[in-house]
N, C-alpha and C positions, 0 to 999 in steps of 0.2 A: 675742445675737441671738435674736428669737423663730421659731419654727419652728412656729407657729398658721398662715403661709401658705405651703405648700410653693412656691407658685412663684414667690415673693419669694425665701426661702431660696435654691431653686435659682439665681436669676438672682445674688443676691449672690456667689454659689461659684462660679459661671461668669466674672465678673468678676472674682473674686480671681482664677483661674485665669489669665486673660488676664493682668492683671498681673506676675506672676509670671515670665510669659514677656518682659517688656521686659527689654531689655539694661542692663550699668551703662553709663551716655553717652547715654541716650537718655530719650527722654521720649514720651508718647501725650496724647490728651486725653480727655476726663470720653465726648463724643459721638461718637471713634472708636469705642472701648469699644462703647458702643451698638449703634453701625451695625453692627460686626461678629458682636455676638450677636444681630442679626436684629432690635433694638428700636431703631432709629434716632432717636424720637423722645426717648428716656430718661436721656438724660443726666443729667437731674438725679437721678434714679437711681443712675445708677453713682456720682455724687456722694456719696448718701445709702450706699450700698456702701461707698465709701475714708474715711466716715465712722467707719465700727465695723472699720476693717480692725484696728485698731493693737491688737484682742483677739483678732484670729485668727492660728493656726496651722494649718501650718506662714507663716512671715512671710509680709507682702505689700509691697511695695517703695514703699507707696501715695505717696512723695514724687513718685515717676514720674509721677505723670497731674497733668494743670494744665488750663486753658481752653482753648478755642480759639484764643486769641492767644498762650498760652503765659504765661499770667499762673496766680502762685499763690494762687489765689482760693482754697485748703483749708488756706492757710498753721496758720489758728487752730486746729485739730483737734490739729496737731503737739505743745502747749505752750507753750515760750516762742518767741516770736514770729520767732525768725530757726531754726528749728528746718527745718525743710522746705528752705530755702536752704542750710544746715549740711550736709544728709545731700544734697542735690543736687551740691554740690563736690566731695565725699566719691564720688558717684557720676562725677564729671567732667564736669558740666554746668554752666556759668557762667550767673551769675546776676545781673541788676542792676535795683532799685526794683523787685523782686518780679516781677521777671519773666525769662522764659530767653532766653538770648545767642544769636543764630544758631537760633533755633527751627524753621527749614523745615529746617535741616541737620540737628537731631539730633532730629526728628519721628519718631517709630516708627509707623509705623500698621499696624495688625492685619488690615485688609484686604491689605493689600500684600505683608506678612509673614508672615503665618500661610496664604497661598494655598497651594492645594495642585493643583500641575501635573499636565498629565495624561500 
C-alpha cells in the first residue's frame, strides 16, 4: 500500500482496525465499516481496504465483511473461488449461493458494538 496519502493510509489502518475487532461467528458490512469511522458514504472504500488486507499485518479477518445483503461480493480477492465461503465455516458462519445464512442474526455492527456507554 502506498503511503503518498496519509489519509487514505490512515482510513485503511482504521478499517483494518475495526475489522480485526469482529468476532469468529459473525460478520459486518463493507458501509457499517463506514458509518462507523465517521465516512458513511465510503464503503466502497473500505472495499478497496479488505482489498489489499491479505498483505497486511498483524492479519485482518477480511472474510468477515460482505454487502449489505450479506452477499460475498469480495469473494474474488480471496483466490480460488470458494476460498471466502471456506474460511467463513471455518469462522462458523453458514453460507449458501454466496451468501450468509441468517445474516441479521450474525450481523456485527460497530456502531452497536464498539459504543461506549456512559
Amino acid at each position: 500500500m502506498s503511503t503518498t496519502n496519509p489519509k487514505l493510509f490512515n482510513f485503511f489502518e482504521d478499517v483494518y482496525a475495526v475489522v480485526r475487532l469482529i468476532p469468529k461467528g459473525r460478520v459486518t458490512s463493507y458501509g457499517a465499516i463506514a458509518a462507523y469511522l465517521g465516512a458513511k458514504g465510503s464503503s466502497r472504500m473500505v472495499g478497496w481496504a479488505m482489498n489489499g488486507a491479505h498483505n497486511v499485518k498483524p492479519k485482518v479477518p477480511a472474510q468477515r465483511v460482505v454487502n449489505r445483503n450479506g452477499l460475498l461480493t469480495g469473494k474474488h480477492h480471496f483466490g480460488p473461488s470458494d476460498e471466502m465461503e471456506k474460511l467463513l465455516l471455518k469462522d462458523g458462519v453458514k453460507v449458501e449461493n454466496d451468501k450468509v445464512v441468517n445474516f441479521a442474526k450474525v450481523f456485527w455492527d460497530p456502531m452497536v458494538e464498539l459504543s461506549i456507554e456512559d
